[in-house]
C-alpha positions in Angstrom: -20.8 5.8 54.7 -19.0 6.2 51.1 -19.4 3.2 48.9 -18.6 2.5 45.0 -21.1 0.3 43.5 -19.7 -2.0 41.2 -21.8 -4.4 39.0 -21.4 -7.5 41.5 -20.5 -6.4 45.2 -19.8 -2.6 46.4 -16.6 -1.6 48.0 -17.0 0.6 50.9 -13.9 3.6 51.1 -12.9 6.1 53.4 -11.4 9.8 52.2 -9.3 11.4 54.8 -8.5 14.9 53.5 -7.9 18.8 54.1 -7.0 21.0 52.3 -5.6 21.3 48.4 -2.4 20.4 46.6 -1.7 17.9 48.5 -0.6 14.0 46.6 -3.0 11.0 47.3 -1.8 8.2 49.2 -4.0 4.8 48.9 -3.5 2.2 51.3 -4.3 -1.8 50.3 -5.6 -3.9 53.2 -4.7 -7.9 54.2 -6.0 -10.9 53.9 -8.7 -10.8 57.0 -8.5 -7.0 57.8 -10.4 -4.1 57.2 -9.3 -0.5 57.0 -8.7 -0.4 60.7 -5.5 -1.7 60.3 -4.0 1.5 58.7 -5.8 4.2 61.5 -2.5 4.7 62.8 -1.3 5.7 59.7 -4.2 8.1 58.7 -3.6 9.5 61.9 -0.2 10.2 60.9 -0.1 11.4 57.7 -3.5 12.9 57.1 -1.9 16.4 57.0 0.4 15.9 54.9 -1.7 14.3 52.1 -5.2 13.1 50.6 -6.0 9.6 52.3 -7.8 6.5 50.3 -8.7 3.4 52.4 -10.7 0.9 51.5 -12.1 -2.4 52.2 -11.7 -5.0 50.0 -14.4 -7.0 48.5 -15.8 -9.1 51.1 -14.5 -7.7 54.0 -15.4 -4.6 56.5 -18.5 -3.3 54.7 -17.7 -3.9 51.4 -19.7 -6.8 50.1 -18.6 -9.7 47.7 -18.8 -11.0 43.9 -18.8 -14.8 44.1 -15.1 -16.1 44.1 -13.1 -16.9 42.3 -11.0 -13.5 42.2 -7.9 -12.8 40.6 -5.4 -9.8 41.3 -6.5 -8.1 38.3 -9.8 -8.1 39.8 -8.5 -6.8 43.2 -6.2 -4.2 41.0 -9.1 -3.0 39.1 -10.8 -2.2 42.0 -8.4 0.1 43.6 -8.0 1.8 39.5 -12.3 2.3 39.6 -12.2 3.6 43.0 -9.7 6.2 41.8 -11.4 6.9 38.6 -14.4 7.6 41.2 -13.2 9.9 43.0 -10.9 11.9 39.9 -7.5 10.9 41.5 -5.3 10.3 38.3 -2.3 9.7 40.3 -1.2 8.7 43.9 1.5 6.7 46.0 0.7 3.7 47.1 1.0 1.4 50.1 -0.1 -2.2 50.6 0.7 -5.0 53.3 0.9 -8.9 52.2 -2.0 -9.0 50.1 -2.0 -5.4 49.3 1.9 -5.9 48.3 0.6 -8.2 45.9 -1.7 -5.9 44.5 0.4 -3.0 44.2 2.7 -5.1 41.9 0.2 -5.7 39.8 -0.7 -2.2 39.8 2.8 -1.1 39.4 3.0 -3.5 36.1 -0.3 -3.0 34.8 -0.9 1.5 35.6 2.7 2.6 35.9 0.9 5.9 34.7 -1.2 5.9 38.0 1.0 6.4 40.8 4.2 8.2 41.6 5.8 6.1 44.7 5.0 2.2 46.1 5.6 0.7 49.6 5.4 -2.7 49.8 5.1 -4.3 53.0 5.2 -7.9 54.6 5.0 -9.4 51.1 6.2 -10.8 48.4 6.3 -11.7 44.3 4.2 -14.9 45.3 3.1 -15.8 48.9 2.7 -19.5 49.9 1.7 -21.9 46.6 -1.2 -22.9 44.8 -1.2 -26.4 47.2 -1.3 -24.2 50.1 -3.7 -21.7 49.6 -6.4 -24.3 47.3 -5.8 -26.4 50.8 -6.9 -23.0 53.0 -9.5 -22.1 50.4 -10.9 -25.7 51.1 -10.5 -25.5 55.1 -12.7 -22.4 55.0 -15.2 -23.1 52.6 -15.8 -26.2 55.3 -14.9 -24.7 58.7 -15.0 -21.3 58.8 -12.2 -19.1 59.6 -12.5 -19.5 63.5 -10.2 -22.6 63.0 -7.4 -20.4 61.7 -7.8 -17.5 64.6 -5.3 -18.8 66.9 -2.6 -19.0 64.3 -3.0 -16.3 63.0 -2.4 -13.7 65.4 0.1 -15.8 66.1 1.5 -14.9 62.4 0.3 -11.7 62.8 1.9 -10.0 65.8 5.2 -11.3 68.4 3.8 -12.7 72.0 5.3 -9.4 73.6 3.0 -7.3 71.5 -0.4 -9.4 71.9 0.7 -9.0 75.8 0.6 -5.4 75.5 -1.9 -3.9 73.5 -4.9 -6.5 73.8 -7.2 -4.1 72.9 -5.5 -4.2 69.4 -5.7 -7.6 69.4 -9.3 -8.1 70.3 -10.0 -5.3 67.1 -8.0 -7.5 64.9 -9.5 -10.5 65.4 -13.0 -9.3 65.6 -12.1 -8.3 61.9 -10.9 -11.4 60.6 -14.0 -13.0 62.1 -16.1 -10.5 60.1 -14.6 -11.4 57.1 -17.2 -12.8 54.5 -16.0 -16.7 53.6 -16.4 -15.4 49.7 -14.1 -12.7 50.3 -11.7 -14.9 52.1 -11.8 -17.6 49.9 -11.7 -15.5 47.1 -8.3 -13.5 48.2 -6.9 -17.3 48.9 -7.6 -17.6 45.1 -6.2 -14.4 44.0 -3.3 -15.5 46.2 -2.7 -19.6 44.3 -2.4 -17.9 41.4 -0.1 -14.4 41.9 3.3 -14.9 40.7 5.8 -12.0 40.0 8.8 -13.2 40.3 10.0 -12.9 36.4 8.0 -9.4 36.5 10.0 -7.4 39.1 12.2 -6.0 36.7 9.7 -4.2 35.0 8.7 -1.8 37.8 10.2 1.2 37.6 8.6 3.7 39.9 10.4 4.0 43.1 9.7 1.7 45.9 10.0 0.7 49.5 9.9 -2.8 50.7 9.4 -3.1 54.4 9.7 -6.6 55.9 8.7 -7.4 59.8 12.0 -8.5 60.8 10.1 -11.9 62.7 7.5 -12.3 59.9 6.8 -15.9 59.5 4.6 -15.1 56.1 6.9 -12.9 54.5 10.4 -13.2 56.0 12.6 -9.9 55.3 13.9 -12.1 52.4 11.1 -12.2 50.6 11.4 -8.2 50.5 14.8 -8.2 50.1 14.4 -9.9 46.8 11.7 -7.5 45.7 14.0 -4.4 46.5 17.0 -5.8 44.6 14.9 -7.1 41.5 13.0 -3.6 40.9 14.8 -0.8 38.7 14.8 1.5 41.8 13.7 -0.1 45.1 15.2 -0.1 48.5 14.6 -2.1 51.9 13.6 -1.7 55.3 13.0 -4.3 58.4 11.4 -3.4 61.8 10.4 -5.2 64.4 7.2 -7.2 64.3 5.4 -9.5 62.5 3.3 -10.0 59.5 1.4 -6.8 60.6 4.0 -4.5 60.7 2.5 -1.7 60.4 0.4 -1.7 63.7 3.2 -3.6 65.8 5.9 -1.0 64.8 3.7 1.7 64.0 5.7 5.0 64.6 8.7 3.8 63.1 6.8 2.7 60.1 5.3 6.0 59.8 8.5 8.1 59.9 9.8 5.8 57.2 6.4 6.1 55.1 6.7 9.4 55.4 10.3 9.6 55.0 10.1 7.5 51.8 7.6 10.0 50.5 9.2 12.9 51.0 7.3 14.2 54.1 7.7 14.5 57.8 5.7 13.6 60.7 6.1 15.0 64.3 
């Protein structure tokens, strides 16, 4: 398996690719999931370009740096793991978490990448009350008190109903997650705030919203479409993890968004 060492934990990646000439695509894990979440998508889109995935620090198989992190930490690791592997530029595509951490990218290595999709997210996610009050929880408990709930954030009762062998891979990789690496996202989290910073981007983007997310309401994404120089909106149906739940319209518009075309 394909890991970057880093000074303090190691990041474990997965390359889909075939062929030449063809753009890069990284995708940007949440909170709690590994790069599982985005097999659909690989599946998808793997023909039509180069395919980074990664775990982030402290979960899947990536290891973890003592928290506290911030999201330039989480950004920087996405910029060495492209340095790594000699991608100068590449579109983008992150969920809740990952949304976060594309902004920041998109502020902070405009130079780096061509296209963004932003997904279930928003320019600041819950407040530093809520997120020092989960970071506390956890460090305590463990994550097994938050399961229930979140699937329940995660995905609508019809879909848990209908695809539990989904369900059962998602939660097995929430429980895998380290408590560092959880914590430490919860920290990255308290303290991410892009809401005076939106104007700035200027690359074109795509904010899909889970039209019944209770984390990121199509709202939020709305507002991140409107306050960018050239962004636009979509809502499916789903959840927070919109991207599994709705997964073949999510491709066509990834793809769509892109400039590609799946069957």
């Amino acid at each position: 398996m394909p890991y970057l060492e880093r000074p303090h934990h190691r990041l474990h990646y997965r390359v889909d690719a075939s062929g030449h000439d063809k753009a890069w695509l990284v995708f940007c894990n949440s909170l709690g999931t590994d790069l599982a979440m985005w097999d659909r998508q690989a599946d998808a889109l793997k023909e039509q370009f180069h395919i980074l995935r990664y775990d982030r620090r402290g979960h899947g198989l990536s290891s973890s740096p003592p928290p506290p992190f911030s999201m330039a930490d989480l950004g920087a690791d996405v910029l060495h793991l492209m340095d790594h592997l000699g991608i100068e530029r590449a579109h983008f595509c992150g969920l809740s978490i990952g949304g976060l951490v594309g902004q920041w990218l998109a502020l902070n290595a405009a130079h780096r990448f061509d296209k963004m999709v932003l997904c279930a997210t928003a320019a600041r996610i819950g407040t530093t009350q809520s997120w020092t009050e989960r970071m506390k929880a956890v460090s305590a408990l463990g994550l097994t008190p938050l399961l229930a709930g979140t699937v329940e954030r995660w995905f609508t009762p019809a879909f848990v109903a209908e695809a539990p062998d989904v369900i059962e891979a998602c939660v097995a990789a929430f429980q895998a997650t380290s408590i560092d690496g959880y914590v430490g996202g919860c920290a990255a989290l308290a303290d991410a705030d892009f809401h005076e910073s939106l104007s700035s981007i200027s690359c074109p983007l795509l904010a899909i919203s889970g039209a019944d997310d209770p984390v990121c309401p199509p709202s939020d994404l709305e507002r991140i479409a409107r306050g960018v120089a050239n962004g636009c909106h979509l809502s499916l149906p789903g959840r927070h993890i919109v991207n599994i739940e709705s997964a073949e319209r999510f491709n066509q518009a990834l793809s769509g968004f892109l400039g590609t075309e799946t069957e």
